[in-house]
GURO-582883 format. One record per residue: x, y, z of N, C-alpha, C, O, CB in turn. Coordinates in pm, whole numbers, plus 50000, padded with zeros to 5 digits. Each point is the difference from the previous one (the first is absolute). Glycine has a CB too. Example, Ala and Ser with C-alpha at 12.3 -4.5 7.8 and 13.67 -1.06 7.14 Angstrom:
BEGIN
513194943150780499115011950000500905012050000501044999850066497074988550059;501545022249803500825011950006499235010950073500515011150017500674982649768;
This chain:
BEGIN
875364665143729501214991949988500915001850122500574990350048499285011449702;500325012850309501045001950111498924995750115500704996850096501155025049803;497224977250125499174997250059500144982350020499634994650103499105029749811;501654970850012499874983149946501444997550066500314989850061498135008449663;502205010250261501794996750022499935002650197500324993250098501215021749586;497904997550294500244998950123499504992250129500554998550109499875018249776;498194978150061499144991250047501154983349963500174996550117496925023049824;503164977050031500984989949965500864997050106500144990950082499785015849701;501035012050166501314997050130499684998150143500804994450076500555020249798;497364990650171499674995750097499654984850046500324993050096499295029049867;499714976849939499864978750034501324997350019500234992950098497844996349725;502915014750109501754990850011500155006150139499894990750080501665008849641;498595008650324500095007750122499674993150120500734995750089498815022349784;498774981850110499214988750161500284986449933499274991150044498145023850071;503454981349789499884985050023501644995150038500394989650054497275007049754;503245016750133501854999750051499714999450170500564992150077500945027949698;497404991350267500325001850158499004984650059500224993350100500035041849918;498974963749909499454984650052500934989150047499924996250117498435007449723;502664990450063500774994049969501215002150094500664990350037498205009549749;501425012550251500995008550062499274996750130501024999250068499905020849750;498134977550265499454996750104500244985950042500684996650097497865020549848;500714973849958499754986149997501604996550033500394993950099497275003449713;503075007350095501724993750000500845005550180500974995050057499375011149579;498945003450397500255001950133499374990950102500664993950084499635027649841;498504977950065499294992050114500874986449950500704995450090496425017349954;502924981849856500624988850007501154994150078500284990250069498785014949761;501565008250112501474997450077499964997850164500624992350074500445023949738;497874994650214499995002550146499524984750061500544994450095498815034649886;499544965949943499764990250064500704986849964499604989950056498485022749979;502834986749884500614987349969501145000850124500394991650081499115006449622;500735011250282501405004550148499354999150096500605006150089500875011349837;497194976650129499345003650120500144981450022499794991349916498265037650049;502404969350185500114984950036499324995650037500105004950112501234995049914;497254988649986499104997750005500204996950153501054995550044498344999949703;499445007450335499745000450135498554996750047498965005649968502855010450027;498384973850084498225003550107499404982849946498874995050008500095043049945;502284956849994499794980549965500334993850124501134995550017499785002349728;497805001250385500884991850064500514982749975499304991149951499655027750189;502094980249896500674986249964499274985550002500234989949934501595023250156;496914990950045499654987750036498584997549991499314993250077502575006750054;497725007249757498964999849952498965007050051499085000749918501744982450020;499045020150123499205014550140499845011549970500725008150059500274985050107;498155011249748499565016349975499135007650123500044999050122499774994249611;499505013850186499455010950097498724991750003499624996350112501555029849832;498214970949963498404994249956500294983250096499234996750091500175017649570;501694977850301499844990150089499985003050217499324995950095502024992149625;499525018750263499965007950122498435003050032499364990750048503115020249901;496885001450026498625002150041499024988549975498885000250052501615023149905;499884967449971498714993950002500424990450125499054996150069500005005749653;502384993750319499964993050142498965005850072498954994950040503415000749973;498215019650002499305011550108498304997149993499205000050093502885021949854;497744976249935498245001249990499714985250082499244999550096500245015549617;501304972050229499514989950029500144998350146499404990150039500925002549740;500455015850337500214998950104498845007450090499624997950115502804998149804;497215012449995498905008450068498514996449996499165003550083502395013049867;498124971949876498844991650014500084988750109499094992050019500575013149741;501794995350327499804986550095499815005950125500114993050100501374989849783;498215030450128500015010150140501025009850020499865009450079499264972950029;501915015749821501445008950072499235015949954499365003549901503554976350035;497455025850163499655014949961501015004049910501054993549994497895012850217;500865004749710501115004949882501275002750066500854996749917497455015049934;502344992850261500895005550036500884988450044501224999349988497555022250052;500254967750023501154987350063500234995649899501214998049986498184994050219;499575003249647500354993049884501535005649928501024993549973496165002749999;502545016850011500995006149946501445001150042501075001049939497095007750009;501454990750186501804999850113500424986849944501145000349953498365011150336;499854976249702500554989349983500214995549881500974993349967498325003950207;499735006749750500714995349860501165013349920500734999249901496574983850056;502495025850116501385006849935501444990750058500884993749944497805034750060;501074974050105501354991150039500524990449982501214998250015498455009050085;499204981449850500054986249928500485004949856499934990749920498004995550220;502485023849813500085002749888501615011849993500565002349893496244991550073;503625011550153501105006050048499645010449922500785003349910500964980250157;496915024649951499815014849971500705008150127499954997050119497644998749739;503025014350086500705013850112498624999550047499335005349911502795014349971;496994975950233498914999550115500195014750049499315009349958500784963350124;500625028349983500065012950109499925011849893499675009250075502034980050141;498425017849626499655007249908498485001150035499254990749972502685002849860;497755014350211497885003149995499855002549848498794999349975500495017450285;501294985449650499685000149850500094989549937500164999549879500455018650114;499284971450089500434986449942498334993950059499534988949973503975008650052;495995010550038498604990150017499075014749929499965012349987500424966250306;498965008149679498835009749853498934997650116499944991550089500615000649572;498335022350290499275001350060499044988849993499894993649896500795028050095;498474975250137498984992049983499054998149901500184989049948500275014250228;498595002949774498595007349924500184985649875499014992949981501085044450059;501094960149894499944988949866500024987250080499264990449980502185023049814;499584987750304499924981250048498864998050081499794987949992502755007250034;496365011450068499084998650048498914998349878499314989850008501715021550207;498734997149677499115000449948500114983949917498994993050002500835036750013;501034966949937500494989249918499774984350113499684988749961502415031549877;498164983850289499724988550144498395000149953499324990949952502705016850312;497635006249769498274996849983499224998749876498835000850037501165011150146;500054986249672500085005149920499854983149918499224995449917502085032550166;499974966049998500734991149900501245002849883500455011349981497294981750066;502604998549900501065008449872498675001749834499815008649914503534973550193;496085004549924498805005949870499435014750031499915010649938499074963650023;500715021750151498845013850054500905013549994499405010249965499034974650238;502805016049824500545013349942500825000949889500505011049981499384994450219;500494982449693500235004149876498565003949959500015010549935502174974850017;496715010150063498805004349934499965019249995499725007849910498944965250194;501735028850031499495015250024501645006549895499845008549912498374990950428;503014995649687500795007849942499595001449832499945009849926501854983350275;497924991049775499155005049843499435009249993500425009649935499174974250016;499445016450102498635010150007500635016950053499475010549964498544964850131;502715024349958500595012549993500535009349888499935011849965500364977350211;500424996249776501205005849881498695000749867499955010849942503144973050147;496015006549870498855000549935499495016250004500145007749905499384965450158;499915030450058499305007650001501005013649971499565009349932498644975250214;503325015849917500625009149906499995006049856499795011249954501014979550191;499484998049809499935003849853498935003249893500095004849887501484983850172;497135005950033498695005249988499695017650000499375005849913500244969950205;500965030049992500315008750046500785010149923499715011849977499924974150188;501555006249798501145008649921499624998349850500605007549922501464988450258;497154996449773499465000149835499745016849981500735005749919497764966650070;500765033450062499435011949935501185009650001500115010749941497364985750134;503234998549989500935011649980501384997749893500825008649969498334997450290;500834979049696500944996149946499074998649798498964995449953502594990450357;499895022949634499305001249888500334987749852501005000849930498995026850188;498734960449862499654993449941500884985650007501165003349977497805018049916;501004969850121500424983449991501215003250062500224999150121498744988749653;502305018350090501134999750052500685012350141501125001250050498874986749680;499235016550285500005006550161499854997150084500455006950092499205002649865;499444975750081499804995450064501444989450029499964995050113497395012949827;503484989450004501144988049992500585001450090499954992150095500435005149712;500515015350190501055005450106499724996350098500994995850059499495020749864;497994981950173499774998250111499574986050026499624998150115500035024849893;500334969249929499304983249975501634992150095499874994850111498255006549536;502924999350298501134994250036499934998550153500234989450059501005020049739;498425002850265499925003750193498874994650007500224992950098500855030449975;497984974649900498714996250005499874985250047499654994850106499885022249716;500974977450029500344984949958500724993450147499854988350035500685018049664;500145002250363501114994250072499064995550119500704994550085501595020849834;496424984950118499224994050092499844988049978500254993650102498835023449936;500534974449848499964991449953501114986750035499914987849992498905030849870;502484993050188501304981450023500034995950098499375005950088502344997349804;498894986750136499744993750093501095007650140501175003750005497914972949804;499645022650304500755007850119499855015749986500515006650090501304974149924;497635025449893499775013050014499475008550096500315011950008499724981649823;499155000750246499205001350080500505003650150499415006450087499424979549748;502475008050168500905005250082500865007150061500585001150108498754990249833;500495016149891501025013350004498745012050039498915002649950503344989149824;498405012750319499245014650048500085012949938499375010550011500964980350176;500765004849736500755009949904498785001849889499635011549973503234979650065;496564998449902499155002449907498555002950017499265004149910502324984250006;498025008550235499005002250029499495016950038498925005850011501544968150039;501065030249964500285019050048499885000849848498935005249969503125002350279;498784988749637499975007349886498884999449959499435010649971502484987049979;497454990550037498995003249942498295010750119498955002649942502524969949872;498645029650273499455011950065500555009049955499205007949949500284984450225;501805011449815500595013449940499515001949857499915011949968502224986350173;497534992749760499325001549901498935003150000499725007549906501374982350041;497715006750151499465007050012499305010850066498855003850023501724982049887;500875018250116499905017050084500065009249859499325009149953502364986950323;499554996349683500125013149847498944999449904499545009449934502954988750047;497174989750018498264999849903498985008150050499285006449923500854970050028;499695024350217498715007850000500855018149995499345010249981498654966650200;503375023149839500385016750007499845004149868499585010649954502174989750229;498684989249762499305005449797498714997949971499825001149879502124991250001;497225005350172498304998849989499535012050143498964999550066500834966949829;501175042050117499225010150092499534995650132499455009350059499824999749743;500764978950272499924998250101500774991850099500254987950008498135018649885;502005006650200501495000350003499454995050200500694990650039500955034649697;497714977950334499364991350120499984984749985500204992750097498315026649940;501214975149821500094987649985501244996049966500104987849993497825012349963;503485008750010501125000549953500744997550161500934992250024498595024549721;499674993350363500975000950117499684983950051500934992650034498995037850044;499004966149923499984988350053500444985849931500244991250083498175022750023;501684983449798500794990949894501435006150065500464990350061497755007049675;502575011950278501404999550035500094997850101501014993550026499655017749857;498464992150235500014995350109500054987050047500774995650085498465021649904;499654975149933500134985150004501204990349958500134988150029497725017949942;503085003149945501394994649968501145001450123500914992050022498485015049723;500345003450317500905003950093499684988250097501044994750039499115032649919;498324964950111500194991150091500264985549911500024990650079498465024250114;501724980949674500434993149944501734997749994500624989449992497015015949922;502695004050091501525003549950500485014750052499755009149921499844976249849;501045018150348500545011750009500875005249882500645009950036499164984650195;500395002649662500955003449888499305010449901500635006549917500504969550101;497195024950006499625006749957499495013950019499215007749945500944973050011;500595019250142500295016550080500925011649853499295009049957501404975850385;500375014349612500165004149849498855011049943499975012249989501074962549975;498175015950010498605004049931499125005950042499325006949925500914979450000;499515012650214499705005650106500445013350050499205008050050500614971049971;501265022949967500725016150079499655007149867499735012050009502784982150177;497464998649659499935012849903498925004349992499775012049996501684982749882;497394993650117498505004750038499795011350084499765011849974499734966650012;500665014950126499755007850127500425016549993499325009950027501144966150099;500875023049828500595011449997499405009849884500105012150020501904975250083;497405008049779499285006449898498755007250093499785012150013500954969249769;498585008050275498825004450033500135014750146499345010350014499704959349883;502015025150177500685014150062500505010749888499835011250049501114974250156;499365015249723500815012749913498835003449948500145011249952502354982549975;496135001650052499045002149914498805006450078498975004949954501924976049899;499505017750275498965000950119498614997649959498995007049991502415009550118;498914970049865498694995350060499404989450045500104987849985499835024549915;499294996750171499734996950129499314984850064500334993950102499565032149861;499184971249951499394989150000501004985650019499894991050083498355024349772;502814986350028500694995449949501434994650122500744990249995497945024749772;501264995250323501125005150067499134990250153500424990850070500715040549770;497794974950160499304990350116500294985649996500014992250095498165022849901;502034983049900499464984349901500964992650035499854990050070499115016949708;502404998250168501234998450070500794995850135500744990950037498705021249817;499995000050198500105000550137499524988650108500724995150087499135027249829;499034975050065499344987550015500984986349983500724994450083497145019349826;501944983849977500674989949956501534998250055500544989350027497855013949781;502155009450201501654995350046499415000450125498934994949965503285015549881;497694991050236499305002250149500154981550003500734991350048497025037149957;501284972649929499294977549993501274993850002500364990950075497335006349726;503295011450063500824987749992501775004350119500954992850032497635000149632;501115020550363501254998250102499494991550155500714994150081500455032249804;497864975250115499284993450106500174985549987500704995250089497695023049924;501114972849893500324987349960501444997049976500294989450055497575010849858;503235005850020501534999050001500615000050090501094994249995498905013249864;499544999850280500305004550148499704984250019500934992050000498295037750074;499524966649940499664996550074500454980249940499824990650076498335037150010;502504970449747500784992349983501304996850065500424989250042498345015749804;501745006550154501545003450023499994995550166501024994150036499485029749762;498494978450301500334997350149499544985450013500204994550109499455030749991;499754967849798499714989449991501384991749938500204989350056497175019349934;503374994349928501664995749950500644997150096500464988750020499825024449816;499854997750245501285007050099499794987550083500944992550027499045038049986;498334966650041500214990150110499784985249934499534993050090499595024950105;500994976549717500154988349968501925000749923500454990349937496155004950032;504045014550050501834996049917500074999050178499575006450096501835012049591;499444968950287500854993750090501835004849984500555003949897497304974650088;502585020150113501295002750056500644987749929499644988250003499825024750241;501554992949692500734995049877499554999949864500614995849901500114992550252;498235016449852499375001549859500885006349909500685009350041497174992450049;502234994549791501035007049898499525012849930498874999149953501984978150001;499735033450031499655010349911500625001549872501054994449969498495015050218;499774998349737500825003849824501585010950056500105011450046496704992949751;503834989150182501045009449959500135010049887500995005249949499794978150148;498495017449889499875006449858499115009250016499154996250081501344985749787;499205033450072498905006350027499624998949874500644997149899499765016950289;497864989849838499305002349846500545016249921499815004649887497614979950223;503025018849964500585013849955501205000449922501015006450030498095001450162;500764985049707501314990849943500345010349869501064997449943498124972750130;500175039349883500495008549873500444988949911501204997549984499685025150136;497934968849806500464992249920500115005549851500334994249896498834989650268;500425030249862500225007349856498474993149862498864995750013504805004650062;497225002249815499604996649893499684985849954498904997649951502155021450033;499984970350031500024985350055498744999750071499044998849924503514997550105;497215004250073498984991150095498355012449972498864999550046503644987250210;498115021949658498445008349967499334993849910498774999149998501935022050033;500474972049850499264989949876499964988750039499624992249913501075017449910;499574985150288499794987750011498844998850072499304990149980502885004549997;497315017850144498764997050055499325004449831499274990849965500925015150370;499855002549587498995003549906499704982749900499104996349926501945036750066;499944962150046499974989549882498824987350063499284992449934503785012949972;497104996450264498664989750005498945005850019498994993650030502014990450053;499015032649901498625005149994499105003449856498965006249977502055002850241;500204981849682499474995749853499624987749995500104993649895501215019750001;498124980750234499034987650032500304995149868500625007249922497325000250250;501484974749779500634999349887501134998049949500884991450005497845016850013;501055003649921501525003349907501525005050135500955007649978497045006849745;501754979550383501104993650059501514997549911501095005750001496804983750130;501404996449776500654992649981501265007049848501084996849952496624983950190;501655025849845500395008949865501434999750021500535002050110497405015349857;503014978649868501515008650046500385009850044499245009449979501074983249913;500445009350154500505015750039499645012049899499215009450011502824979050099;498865007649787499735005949858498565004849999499695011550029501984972649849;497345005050082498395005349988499645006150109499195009049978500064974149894;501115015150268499705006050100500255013949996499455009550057500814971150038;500925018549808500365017250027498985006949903499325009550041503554989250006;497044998049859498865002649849498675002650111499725011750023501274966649718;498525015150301498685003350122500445010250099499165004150080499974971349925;502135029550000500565008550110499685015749914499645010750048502604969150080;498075016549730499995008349913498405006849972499485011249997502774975049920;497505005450074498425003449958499475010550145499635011750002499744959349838;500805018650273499965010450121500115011550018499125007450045501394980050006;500785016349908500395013150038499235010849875499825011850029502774977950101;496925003949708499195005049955498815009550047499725011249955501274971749958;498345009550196499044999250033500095013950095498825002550024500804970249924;501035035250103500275008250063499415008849920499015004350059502764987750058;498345012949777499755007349883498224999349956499355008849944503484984949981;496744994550117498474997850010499605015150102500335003450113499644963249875;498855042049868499015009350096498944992950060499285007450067501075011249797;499344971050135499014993450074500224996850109499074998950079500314995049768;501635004150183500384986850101499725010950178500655009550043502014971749737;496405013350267499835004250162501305006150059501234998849996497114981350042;500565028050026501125007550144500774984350107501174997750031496495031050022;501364965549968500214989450062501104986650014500614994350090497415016549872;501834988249897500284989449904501885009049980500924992350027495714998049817;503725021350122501075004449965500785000450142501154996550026497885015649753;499944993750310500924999950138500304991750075500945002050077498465012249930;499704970749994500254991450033501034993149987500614994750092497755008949906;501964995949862500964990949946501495005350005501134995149989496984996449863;501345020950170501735010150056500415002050101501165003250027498655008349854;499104986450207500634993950141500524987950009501104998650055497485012650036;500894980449869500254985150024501714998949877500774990649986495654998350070;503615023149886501394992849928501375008850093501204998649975497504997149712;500505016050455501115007450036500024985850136501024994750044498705040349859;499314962850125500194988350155500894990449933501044996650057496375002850085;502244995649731500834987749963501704997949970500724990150003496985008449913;502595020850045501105002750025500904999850107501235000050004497845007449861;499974992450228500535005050131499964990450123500814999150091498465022649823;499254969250058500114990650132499764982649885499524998649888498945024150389;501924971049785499484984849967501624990350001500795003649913496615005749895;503104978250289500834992949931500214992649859499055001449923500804999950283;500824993949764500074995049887498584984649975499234997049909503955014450113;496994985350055498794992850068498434998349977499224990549999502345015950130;498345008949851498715005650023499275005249883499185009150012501664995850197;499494988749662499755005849912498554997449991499255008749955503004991449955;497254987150134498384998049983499395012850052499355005149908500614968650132;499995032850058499985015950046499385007649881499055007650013503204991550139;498544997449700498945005649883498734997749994499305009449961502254989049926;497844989650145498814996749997498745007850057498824998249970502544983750019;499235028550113499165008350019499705012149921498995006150037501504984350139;499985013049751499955010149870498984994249874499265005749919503475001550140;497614978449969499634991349820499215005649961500365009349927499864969650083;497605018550022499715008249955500285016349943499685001849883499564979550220;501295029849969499815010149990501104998549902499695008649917499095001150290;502264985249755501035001749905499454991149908500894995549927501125010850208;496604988249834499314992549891499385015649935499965003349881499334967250248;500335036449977498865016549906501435005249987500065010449934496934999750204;503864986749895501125013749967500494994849841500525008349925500754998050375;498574983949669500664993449859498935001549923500215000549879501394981650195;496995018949977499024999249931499905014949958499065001549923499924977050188;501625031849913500325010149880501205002849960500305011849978498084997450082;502494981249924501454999049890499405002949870500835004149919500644976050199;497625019249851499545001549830499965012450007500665007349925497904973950000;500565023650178499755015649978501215009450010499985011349951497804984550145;503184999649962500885005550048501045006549879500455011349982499034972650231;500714999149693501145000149892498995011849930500475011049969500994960050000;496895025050006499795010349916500005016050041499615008749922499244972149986;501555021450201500175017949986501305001350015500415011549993497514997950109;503134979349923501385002349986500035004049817500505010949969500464969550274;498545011249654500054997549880499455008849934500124999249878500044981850161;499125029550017499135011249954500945010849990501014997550066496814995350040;502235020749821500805011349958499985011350102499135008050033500394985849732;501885004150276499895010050129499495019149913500045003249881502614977550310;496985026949922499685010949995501035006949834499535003449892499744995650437;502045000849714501025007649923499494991949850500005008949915502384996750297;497224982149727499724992649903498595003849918499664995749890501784987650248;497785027049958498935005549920500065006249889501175003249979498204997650187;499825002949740500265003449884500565017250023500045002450121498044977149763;502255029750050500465012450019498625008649966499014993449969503735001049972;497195016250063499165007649926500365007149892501135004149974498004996050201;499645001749749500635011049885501115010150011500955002249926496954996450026;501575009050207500825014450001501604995150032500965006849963496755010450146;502464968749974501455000750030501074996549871501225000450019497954992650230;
């Protein structure tokens, strides 16, 4: 019976502090002023696909890009304002069928991947929403999703023990999207604190490739910004706090985007459950705790699509919220029964 009671007060407990979450994120994000609509109909996805269509007519990526940013009054002279080559070349050669086909087949073969580790139908959900998000129209454009979903499967093969096939899946995000450096320094840095060695080679390599290729972007920028080119006034080093951490988390709930604030926070809730999951990867926990200290710390208000590189990996991080509530809901140590002698 005290056993029943106390098992009880606990459900009122994780569902007061549930509630006590959700009613926060809400607030936070109803007070948050919507940003990153430009006026004249011109996103990021209409933008690159100029870029692509300029480069199926010959323009090399760098002249395409000088000109249609400026036709578009992007801060040009910002080098963080031109995305690396590797998506608009592949998409020039490729076609847009020919590389939504492969982003399918990527995100497909993810979840192929992540089944065995995800336990029965409804385990699999959490991660379908980021998944799904290949499917809309213009996806294909965001580089953001093409890094997340490689970062998914870096943490799939580090939880299936093969973690060489882990370095190179993150690697391949990094020449997709420099944003996936995050994920990258905690890896890396595990596999240094862990010494080993293989692992550490593996690494080494790979950042080698990609400071070499970033170098060798960046002197390619410098000489196509022209004199008068505009820059961001603004740095990404913006300490957008708590605000711009749920708002990148909210489009890395692919999907459920669209959710009220309110339910958004209820999914915020379940999240932080999930911490409490003994299952849940080395990978998968550190990942997603980097990416919520960068989001604190760097991104404009702007930049919330920026979540999209997490989506997958914050699809396995929800995908043990169940497990999570259940060892929150379980009888701590002091709740064991007594013994005879006490």
């Amino acid at each position: 019976m005290v056993k029943s009671l106390r098992f009880g007060a606990r459900l009122w407990m994780l569902a007061i502090a549930g509630l006590a979450i959700a009613s926060v994120v809400a607030i936070v994000l109803g007070n948050r002023p919507e940003a990153g609509v430009r006026s004249d109909g011109n996103g990021d996805a209409a933008t690159y696909r100029q870029i692509v269509d300029r480069m199926r007519s010959g323009s090399d990526f760098y002249t395409a890009t000088g000109t249609v940013l400026r036709s578009q009054n992007y801060p040009v002279a910002s080098v963080f304002n031109w995305r690396e080559p590797l998506l608009p070349a592949g998409i020039a050669v490729l076609s847009e069928r020919g590389a939504t086909l492969v982003l399918w087949m990527l995100a497909l073969f993810l979840l192929l991947r992540a089944r065995p580790l995800l336990q029965g139908v409804l385990g699999v959900l959490p991660i379908l929403p980021a998944l799904v998000m290949v499917a809309l129209n213009d996806a294909l454009f965001f580089s953001e999703l093409w890094a997340g979903i490689c970062l998914g499967h870096s943490a799939v093969s580090y939880a299936r023990n093969r973690p060489l096939s882990g370095v190179a899946w993150a690697v391949l995000a990094l020449f997709f999207r420099e944003l996936a450096a995050p994920f990258c320094v905690v890896a890396g840095a595990r596999a240094l604190w862990q010494r080993e060695r293989s692992h550490i080679a593996a690494w080494a390599v790979g950042g080698a490739a990609f400071i070499a290729y970033y170098g060798w972007h960046v002197t390619k920028v410098l000489s196509h910004i022209q004199e008068g080119d505009p820059a961001h006034q603004q740095s990404w080093l913006a300490f957008g706090g708590l605000s711009f951490l749920l708002h990148a988390f909210r489009n890395a709930s692919g999907l459920l985007l669209g959710l009220p604030p309110f339910l958004f926070g209820v999914l915020v809730a379940f999240a932080v459950s999930a911490w409490w999951s003994r299952t849940m990867t080395w990978h998968v926990r550190a990942g997603i705790l980097a990416y919520a200290v960068f989001f604190l710390v760097f991104g404009l208000p702007f930049n919330g699509y920026w979540g999209l590189v997490v989506a997958p990996m914050f699809g396995l991080w929800l995908a043990h919220a169940e497990r999570g509530l259940v060892a929150l809901a379980q009888p701590i140590q002091s709740d064991a029964p007594h013994s005879q002698h006490d």
